[in-house]
Structure formats: structure tokens, C-alpha cells
C-alpha positions, 0 to 999 in steps of 0.5 A: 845292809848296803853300805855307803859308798866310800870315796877315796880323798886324793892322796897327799901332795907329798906322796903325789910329788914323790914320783917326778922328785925322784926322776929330778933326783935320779937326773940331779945326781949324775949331773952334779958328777958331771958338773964336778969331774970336768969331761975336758980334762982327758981320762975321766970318761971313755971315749966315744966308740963311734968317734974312735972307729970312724973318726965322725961324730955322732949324734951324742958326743959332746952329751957329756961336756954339754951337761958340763957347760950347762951346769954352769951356766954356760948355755953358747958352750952347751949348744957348742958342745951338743945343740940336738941335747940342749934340744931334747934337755929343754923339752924333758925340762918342760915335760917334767915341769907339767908333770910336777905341776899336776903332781902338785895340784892334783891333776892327772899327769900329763900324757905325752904321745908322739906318733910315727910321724913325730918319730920320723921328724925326731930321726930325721932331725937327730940324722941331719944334726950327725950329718951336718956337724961332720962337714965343713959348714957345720964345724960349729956344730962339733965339740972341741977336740980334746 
């Protein structure tokens, strides 16, 4: 006997959203530590290793007091702090917002591909931004020193 062909429903919506809700959760929780422990205050957190050998700036400190400044709100802070992480925080947001919405409707989740030239762009930006808020004309670009 042949049997019938059995087609699988799509499975149910919550079991769909559990993947981007728990991305949402693993970024929430460790936001909402920064949002609490201010990295302003001194002694919190580590200093930055790049930072304390050479005296410049890398691409990613402020990252911290960036996270800090956007929890509450304050969006001239954050990109005071880290303009390159603002960046790159909007593009996840959009990213993660696609996928939940596929997640949502049933969609296949969105793919995101970024060829070698995307990459060089990407180095290329992050390599400006390090080399900018280290001069003198991009001093606004630095996060304050504490």
C-alpha cells in the first residue's frame, strides 16, 4: 500500500519566535547590567588594554558608556561615546527586527550576505573612525575621559 503524502503545518508561532527572542534576551540581559552599573563611574569595568598601552583610542572604547547612554535615551551621548557602535546597534536592530517578523509570519528568515567588498568597506569605515577620533579634528569622536 502506498501511503498518502503527509505535509508538515508550519510549526506554531511561538516555537518560530523562540530563536530571535532569545537573541533579544541574551543582548537585554547584559544591556540592562550596563544600564544599571554606570561605566562613568571608575572601577566597574576594565580598562581598555589598547587604550592603556598606547594612549589611543580604539575602535571600540566607549562601546560600553555607548550602551549606557542608549539605555537612557540619550542618543547625542551615545554617538558622543561610540558613533561606529550606534552604527553597527541600528543595523542589528533592523536585522533582528526582519527576522522576527519572518519569525512571526511564517517567512523564511531573512539572509544576510556581505561579500568581500561589503568587508573592506566595513574595515575601511571601522579604520577611519579609529584614525579620526585620535586627531585633533575628531576629538568629538572620543569619549570623555574619566
Amino acid at each position: 500500500m502506498n501511503a498518502a503524502p503527509t505535509t508538515s503545518a508550519p510549526p506554531p508561532v511561538v516555537r518560530r519566535l523562540g530563536p530571535p527572542l532569545a537573541a533579544l534576551a541574551a543582548v537585554a540581559v547584559p544591556t540592562a547590567y550596563v544600564a544599571v552599573v554606570d561605566p562613568n563611574a571608575p572601577g566597574h569595568y576594565p580598562d581598555c588594554p589598547f587604550l592603556t598601552a598606547t594612549g589611543w583610542w580604539c575602535p571600540g572604547c566607549g562601546g560600553l558608556r555607548c550602551v549606557h547612554a542608549l539605555a537612557h535615551g540619550d542618543l547625542t551621548g551615545a554617538l558622543h561615546d561610540n558613533a561606529v557602535a550606534v552604527l553597527l546597534f541600528g543595523v542589528l536592530a533592523v536585522l533582528w527586527l526582519r527576522w522576527g517578523w519572518a519569525a512571526l509570519t511564517g517567512g523564511p528568515p531573512p539572509r544576510v550576505s556581505v561579500g568581500a567588498r561589503r568587508w573592506a568597506l566595513i574595515v575601511l569605515l571601522v579604520l577611519v573612525f579609529a584614525v579620526v577620533r585620535n586627531l585633533p579634528v575628531g576629538a568629538g569622536l572620543a569619549p570623555p575621559v574619566v
